[in-house]
The first five atom37 places (N, CA, C, CB, O) and aatype in JSON, in Angstrom:
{
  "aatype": [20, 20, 20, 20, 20, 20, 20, 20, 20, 20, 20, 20, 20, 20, 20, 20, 20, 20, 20, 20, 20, 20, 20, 20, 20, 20, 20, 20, 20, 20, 20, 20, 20, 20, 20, 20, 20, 20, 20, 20, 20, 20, 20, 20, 20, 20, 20, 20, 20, 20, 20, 20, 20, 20, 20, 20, 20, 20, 20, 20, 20, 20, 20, 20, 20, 20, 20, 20, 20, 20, 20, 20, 20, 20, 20, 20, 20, 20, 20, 20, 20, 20, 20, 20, 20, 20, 20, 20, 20, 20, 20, 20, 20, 20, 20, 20, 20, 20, 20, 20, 20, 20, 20, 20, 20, 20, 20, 20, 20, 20, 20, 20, 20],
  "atom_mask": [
    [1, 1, 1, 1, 1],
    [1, 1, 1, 1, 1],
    [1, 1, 1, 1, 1],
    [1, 1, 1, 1, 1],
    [1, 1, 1, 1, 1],
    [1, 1, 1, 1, 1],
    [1, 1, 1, 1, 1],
    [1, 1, 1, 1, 1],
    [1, 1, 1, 1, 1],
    [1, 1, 1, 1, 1],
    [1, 1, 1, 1, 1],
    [1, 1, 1, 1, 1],
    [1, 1, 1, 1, 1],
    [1, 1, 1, 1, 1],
    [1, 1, 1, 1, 1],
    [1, 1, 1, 1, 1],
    [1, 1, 1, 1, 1],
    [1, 1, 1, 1, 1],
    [1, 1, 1, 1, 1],
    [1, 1, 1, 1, 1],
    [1, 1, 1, 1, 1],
    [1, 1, 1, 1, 1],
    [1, 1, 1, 1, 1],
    [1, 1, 1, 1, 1],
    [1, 1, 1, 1, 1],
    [1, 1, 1, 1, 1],
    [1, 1, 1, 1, 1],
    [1, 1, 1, 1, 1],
    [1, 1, 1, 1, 1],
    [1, 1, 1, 1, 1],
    [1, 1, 1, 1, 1],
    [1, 1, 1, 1, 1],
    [1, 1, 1, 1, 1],
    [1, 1, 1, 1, 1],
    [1, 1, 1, 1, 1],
    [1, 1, 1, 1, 1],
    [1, 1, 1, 1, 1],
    [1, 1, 1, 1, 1],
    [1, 1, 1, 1, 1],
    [1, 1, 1, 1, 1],
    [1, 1, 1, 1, 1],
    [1, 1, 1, 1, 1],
    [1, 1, 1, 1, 1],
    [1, 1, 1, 1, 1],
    [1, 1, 1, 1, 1],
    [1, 1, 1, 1, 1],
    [1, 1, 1, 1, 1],
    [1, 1, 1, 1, 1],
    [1, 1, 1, 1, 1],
    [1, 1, 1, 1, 1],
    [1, 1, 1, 1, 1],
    [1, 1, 1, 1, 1],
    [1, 1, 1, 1, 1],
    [1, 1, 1, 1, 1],
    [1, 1, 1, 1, 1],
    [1, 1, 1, 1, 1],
    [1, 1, 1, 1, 1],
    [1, 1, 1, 1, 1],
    [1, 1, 1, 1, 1],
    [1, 1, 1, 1, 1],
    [1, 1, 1, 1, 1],
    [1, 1, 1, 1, 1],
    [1, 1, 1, 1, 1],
    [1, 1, 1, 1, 1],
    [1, 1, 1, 1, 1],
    [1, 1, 1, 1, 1],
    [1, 1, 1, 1, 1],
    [1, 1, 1, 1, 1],
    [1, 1, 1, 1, 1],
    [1, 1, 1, 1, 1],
    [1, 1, 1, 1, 1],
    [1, 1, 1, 1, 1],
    [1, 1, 1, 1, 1],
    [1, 1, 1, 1, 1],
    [1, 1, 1, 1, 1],
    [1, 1, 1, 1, 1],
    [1, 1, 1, 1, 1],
    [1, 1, 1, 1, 1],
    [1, 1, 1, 1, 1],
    [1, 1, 1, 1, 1],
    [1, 1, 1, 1, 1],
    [1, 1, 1, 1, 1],
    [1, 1, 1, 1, 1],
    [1, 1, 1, 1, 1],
    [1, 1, 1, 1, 1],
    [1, 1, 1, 1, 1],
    [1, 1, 1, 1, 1],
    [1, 1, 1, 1, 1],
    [1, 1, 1, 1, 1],
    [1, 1, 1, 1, 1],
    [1, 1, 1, 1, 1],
    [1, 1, 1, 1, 1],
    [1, 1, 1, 1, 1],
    [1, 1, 1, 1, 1],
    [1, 1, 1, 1, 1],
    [1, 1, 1, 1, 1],
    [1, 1, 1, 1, 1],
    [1, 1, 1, 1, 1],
    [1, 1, 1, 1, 1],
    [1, 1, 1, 1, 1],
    [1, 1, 1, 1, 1],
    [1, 1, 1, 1, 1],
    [1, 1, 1, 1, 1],
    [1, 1, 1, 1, 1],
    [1, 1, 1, 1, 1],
    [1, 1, 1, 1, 1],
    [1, 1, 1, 1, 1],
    [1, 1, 1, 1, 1],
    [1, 1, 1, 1, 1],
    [1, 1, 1, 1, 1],
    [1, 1, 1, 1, 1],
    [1, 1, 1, 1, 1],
    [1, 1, 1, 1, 1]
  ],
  "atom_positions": [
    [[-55.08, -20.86, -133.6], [-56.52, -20.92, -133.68], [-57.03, -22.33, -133.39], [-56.99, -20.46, -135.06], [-57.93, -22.62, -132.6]],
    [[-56.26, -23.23, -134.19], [-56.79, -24.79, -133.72], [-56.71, -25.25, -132.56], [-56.21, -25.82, -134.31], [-57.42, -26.16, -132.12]],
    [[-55.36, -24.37, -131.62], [-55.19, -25.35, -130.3], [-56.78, -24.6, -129.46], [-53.17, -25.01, -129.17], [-57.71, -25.23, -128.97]],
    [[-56.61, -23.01, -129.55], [-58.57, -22.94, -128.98], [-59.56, -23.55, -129.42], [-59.34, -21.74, -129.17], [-60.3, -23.87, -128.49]],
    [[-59.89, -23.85, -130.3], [-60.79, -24.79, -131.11], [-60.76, -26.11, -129.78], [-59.96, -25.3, -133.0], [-61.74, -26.38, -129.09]],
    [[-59.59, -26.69, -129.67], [-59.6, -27.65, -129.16], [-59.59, -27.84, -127.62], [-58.82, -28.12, -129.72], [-60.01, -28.88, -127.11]],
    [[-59.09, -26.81, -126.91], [-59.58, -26.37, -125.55], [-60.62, -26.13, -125.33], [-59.15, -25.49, -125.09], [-61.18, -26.39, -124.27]],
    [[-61.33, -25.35, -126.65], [-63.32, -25.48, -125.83], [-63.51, -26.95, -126.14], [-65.08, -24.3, -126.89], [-64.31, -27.58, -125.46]],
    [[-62.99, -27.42, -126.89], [-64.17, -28.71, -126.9], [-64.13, -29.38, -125.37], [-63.71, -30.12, -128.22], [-65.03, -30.0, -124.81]],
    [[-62.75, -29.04, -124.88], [-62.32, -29.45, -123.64], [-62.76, -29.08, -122.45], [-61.28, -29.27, -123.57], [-62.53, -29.7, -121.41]],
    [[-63.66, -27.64, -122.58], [-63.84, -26.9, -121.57], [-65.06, -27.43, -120.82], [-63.91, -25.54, -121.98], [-65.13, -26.77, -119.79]],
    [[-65.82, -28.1, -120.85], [-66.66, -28.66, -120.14], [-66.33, -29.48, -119.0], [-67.29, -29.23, -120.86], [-67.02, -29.39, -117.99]],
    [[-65.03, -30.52, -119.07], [-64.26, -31.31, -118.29], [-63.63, -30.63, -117.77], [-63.62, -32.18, -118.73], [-63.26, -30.92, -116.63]],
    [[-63.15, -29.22, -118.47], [-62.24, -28.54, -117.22], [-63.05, -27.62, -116.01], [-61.09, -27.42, -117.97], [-62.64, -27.12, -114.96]],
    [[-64.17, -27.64, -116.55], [-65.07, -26.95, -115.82], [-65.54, -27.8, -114.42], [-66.25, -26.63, -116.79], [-65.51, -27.33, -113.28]],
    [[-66.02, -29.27, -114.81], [-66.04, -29.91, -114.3], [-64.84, -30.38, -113.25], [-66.45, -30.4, -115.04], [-64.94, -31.23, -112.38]],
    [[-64.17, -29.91, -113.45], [-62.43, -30.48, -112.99], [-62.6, -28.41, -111.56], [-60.33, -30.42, -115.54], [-62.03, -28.35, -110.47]],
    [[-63.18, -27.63, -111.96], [-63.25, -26.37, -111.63], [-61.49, -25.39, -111.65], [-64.04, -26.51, -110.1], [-60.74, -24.82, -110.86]],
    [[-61.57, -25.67, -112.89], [-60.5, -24.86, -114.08], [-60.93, -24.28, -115.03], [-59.61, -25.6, -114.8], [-61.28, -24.92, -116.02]],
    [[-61.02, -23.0, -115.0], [-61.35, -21.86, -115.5], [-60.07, -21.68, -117.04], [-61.24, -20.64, -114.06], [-58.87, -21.68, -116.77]],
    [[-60.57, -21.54, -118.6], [-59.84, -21.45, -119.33], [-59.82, -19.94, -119.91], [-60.04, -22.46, -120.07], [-60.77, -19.4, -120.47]],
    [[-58.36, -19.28, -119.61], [-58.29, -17.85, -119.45], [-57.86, -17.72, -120.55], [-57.56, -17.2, -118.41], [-57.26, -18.79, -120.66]],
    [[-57.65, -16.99, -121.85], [-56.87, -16.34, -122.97], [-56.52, -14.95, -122.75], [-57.61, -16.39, -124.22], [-57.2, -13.97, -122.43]],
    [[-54.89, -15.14, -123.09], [-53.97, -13.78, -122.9], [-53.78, -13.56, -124.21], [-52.48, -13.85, -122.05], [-53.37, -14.54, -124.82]],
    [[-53.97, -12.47, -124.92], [-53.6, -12.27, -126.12], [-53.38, -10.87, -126.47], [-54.44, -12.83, -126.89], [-54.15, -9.94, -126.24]],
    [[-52.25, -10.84, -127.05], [-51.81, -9.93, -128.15], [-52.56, -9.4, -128.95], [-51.07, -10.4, -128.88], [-52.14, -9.29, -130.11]],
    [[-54.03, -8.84, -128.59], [-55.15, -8.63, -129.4], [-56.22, -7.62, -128.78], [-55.76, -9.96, -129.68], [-56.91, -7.92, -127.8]],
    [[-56.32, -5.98, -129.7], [-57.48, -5.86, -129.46], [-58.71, -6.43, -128.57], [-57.62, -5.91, -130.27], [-58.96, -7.57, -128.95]],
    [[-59.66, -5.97, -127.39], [-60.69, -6.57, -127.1], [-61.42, -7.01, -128.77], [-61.54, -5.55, -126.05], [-61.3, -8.08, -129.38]],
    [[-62.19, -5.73, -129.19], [-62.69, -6.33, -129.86], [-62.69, -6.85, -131.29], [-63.26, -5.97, -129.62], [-63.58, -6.7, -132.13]],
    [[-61.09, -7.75, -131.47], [-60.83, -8.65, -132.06], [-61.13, -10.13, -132.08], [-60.03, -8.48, -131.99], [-61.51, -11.03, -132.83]],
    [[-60.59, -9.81, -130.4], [-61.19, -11.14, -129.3], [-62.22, -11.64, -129.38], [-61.37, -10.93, -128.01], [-62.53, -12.81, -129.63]],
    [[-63.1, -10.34, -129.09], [-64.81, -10.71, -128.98], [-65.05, -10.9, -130.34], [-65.95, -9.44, -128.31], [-66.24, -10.57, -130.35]],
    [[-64.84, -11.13, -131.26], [-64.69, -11.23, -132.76], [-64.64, -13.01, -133.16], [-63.11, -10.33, -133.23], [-65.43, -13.8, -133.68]],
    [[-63.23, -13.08, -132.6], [-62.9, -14.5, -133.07], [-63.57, -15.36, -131.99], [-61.23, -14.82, -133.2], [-63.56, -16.57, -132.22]],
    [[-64.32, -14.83, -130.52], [-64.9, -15.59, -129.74], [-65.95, -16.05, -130.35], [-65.14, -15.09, -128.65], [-66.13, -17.26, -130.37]],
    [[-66.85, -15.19, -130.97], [-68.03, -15.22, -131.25], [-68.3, -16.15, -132.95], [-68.42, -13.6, -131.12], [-69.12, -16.96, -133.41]],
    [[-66.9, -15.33, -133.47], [-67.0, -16.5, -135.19], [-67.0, -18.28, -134.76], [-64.97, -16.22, -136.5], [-67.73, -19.15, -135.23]],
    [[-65.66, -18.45, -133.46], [-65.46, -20.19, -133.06], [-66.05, -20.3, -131.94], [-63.92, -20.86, -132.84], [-65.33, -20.95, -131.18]],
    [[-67.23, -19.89, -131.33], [-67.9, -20.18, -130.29], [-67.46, -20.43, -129.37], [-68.52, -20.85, -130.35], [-67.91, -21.41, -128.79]],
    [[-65.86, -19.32, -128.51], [-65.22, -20.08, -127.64], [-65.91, -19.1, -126.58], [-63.5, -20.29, -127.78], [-66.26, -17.93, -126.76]],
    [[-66.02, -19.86, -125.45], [-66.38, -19.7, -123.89], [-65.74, -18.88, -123.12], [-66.26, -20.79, -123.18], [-66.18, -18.1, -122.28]],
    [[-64.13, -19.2, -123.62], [-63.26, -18.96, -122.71], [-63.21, -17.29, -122.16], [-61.97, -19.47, -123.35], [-63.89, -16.4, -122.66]],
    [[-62.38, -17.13, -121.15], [-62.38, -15.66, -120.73], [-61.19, -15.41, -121.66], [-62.18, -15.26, -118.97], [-60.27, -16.23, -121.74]],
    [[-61.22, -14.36, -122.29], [-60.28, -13.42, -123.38], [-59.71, -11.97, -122.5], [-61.47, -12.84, -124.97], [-60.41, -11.02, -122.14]],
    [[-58.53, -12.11, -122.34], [-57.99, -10.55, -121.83], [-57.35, -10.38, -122.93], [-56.97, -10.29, -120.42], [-56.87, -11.32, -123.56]],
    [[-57.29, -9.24, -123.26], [-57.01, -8.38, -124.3], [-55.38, -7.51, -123.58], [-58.62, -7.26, -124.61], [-55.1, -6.93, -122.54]],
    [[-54.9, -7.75, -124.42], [-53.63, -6.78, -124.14], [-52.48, -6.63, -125.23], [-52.89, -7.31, -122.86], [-51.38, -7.09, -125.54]],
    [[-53.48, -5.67, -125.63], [-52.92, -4.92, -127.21], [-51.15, -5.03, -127.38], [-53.38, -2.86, -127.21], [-50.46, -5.56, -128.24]],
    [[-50.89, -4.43, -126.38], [-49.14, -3.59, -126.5], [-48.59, -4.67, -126.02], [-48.61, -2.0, -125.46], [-47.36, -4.64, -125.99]],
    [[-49.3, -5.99, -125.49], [-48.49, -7.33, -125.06], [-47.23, -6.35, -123.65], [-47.38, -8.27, -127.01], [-46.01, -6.35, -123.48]],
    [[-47.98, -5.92, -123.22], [-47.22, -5.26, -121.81], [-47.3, -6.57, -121.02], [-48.13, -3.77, -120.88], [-46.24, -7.2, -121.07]],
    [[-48.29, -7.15, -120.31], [-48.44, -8.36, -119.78], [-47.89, -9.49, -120.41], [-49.61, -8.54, -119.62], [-47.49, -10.4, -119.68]],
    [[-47.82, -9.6, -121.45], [-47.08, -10.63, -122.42], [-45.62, -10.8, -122.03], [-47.11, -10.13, -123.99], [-44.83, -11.71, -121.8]],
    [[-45.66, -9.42, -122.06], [-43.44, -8.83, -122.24], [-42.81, -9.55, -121.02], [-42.86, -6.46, -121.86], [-41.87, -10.31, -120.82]],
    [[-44.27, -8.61, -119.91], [-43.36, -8.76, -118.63], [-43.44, -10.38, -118.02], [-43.95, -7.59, -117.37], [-42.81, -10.8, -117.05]],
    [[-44.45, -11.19, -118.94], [-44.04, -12.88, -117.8], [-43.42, -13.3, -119.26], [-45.86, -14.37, -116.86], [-43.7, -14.41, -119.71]],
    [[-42.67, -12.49, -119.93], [-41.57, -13.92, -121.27], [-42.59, -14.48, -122.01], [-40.57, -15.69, -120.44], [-42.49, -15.67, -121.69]],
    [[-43.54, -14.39, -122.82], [-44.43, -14.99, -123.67], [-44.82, -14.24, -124.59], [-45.43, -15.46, -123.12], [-46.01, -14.02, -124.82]],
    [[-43.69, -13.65, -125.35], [-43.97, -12.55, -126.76], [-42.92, -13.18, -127.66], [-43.61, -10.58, -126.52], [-41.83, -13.66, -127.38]],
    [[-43.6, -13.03, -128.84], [-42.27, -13.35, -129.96], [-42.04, -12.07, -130.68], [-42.61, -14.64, -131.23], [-42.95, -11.65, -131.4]],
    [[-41.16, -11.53, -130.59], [-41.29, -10.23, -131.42], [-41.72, -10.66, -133.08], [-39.67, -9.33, -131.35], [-41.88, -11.8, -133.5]],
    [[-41.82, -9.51, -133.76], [-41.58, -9.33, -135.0], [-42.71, -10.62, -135.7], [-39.83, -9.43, -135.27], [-43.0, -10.61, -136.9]],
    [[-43.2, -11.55, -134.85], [-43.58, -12.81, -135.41], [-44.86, -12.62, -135.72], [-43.4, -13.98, -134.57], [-45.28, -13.78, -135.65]],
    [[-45.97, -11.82, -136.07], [-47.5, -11.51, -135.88], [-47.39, -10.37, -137.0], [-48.09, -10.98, -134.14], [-46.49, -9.63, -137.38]],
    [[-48.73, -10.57, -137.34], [-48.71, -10.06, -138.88], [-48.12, -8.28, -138.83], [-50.64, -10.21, -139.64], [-48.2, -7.54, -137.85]],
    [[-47.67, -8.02, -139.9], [-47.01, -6.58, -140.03], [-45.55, -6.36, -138.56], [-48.68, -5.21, -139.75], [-45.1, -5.36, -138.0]],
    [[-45.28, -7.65, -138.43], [-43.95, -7.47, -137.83], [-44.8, -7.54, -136.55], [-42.89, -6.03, -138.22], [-43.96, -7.93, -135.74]],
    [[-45.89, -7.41, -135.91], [-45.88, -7.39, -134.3], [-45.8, -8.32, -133.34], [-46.8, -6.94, -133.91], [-45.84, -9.55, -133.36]],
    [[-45.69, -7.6, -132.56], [-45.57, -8.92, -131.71], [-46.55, -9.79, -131.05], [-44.89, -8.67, -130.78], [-47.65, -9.25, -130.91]],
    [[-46.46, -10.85, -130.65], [-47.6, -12.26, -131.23], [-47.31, -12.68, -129.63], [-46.96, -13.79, -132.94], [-46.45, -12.15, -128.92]],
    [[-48.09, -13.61, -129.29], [-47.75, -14.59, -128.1], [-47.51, -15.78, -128.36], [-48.66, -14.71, -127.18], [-48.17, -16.51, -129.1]],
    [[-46.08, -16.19, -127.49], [-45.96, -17.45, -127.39], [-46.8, -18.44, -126.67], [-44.97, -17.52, -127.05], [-47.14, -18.48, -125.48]],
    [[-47.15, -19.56, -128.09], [-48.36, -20.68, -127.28], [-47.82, -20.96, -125.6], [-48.38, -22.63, -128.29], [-46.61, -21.12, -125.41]],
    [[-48.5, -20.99, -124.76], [-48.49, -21.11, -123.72], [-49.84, -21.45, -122.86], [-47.89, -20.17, -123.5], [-50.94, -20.9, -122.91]],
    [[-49.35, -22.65, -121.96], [-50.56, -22.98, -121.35], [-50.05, -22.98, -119.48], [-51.18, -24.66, -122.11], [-48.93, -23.29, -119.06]],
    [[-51.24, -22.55, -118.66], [-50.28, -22.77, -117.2], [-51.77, -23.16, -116.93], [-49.22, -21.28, -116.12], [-52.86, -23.03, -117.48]],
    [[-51.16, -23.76, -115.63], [-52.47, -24.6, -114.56], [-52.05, -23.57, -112.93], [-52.01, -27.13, -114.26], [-51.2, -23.92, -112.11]],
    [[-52.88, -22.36, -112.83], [-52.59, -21.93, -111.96], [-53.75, -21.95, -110.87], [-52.09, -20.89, -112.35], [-54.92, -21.6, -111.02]],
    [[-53.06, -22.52, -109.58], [-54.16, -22.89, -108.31], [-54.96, -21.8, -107.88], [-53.45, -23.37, -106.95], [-55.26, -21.08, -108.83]],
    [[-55.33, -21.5, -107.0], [-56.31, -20.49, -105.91], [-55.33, -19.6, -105.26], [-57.22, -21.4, -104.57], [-55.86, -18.58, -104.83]],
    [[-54.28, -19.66, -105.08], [-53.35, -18.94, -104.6], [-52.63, -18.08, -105.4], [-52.64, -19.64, -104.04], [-51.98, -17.11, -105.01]],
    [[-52.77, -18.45, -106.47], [-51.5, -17.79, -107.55], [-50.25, -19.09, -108.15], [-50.4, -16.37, -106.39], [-49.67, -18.71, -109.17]],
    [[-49.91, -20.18, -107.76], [-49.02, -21.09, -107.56], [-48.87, -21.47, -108.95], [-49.38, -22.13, -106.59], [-49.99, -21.15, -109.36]],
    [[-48.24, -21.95, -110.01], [-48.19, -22.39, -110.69], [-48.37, -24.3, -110.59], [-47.28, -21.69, -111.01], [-47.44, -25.08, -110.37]],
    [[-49.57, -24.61, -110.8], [-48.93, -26.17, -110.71], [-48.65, -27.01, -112.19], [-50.11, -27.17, -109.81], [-48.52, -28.24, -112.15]],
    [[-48.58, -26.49, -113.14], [-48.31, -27.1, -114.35], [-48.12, -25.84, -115.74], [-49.64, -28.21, -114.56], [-48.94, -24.97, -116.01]],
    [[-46.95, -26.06, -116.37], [-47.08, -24.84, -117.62], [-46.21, -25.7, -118.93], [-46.07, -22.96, -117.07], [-45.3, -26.53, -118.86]],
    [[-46.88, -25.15, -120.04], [-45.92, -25.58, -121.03], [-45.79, -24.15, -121.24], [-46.33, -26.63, -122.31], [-46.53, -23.36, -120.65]],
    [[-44.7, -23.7, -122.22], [-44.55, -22.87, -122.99], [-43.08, -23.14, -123.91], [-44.69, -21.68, -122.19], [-41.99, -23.65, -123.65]],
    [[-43.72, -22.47, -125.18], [-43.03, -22.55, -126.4], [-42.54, -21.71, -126.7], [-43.5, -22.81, -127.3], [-43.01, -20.6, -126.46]],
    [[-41.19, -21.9, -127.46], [-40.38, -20.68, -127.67], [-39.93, -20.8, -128.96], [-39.22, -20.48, -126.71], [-38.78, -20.91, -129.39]],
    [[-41.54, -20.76, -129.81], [-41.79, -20.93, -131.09], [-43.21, -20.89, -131.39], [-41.22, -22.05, -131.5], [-43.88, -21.72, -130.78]],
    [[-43.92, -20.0, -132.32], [-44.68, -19.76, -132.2], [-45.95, -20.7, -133.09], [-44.37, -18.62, -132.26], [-47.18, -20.63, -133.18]],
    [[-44.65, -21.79, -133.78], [-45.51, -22.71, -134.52], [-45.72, -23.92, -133.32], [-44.72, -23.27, -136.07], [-46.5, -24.83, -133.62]],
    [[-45.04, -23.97, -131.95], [-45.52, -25.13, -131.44], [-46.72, -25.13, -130.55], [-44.55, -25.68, -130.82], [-46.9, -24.22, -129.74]],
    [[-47.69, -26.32, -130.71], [-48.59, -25.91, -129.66], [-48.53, -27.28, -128.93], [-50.16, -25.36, -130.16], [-48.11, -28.23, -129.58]],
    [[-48.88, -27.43, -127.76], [-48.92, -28.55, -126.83], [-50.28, -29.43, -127.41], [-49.05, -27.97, -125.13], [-51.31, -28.84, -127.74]],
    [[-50.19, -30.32, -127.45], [-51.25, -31.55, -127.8], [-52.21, -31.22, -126.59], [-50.54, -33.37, -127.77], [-51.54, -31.34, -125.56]],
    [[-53.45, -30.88, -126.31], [-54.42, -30.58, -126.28], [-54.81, -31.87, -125.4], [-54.94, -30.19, -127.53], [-55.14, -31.52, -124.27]],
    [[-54.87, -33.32, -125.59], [-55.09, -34.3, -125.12], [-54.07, -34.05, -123.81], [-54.95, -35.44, -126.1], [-54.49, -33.6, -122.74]],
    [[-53.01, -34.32, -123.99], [-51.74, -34.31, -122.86], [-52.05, -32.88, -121.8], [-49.92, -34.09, -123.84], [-51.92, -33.07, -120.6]],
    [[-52.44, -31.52, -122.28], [-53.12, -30.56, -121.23], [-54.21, -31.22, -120.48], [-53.73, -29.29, -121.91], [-54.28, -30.88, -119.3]],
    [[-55.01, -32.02, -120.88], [-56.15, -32.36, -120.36], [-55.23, -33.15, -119.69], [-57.41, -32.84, -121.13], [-54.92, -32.41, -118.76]],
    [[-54.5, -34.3, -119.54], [-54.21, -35.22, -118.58], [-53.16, -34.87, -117.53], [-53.85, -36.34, -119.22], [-52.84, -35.34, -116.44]],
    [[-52.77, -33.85, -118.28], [-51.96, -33.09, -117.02], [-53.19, -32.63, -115.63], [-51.11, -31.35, -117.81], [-53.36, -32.91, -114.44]],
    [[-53.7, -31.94, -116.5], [-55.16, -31.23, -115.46], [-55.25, -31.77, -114.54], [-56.64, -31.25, -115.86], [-54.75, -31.5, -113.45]],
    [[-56.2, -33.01, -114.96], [-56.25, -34.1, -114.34], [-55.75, -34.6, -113.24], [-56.02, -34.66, -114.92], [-56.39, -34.45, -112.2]],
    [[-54.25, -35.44, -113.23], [-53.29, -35.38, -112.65], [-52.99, -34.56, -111.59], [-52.66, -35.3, -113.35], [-52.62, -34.94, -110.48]],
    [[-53.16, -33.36, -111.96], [-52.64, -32.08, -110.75], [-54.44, -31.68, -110.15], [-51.54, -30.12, -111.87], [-54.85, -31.2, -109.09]],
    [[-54.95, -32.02, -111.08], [-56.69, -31.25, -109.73], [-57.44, -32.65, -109.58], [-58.43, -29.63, -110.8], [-57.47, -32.95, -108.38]],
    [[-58.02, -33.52, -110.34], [-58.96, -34.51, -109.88], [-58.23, -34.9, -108.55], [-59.23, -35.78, -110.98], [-57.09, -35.11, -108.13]],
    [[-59.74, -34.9, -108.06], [-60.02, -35.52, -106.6], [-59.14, -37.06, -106.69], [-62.01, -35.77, -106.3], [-59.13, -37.83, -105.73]]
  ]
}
């Protein structure tokens, strides 16, 4: 919850930067539209309950999400106009999240002019 918290505050520069901040989650839509609306996040929210999309790119933790389900691993990617990956963290732990500052300077790095 805190690392979104801290990506919107970010999302203005990434906007500016023209990086779009997408959320994949292990969640009901309208859970999503729930917790969008309680922390005022911007971001685009896809919803994908059964974590089918989760499974199939490796970013599920089983058993780790409340009542045993399965949860997503924090994960962040910087993907171009093509599809390309140009930057990703991902954790293979569901307590780690990437410092929020260091995503932004990655950004940076890979899109500013």
């Amino acid at each position: 919850m805190r690392e979104l918290v801290e990506l919107e505050a970010i999302r203005p520069e990434l906007e500016a930067l023209e990086v779009e901040l997408i959320v994949l989650a292990a969640e009901e839509p309208a859970a999503l539209r729930e917790l969008a609306a309680k922390r005022a996040l911007r971001a685009r929210f896809l919803a994908d309950p059964e974590a089918r999309e989760l499974t199939r790119l490796g970013l599920v933790h089983e058993g780790a999400g409340p009542g045993g389900r399965a949860i997503a691993l924090p994960t962040q990617l910087l993907i171009d106009a093509r599809g390309g990956v140009l930057w990703s963290f991902r954790s293979t732990d569901v307590r780690e999240r990437h410092p929020v500052a260091e995503t932004l300077a990655a950004v940076r790095q890979r899109v500013a002019p």
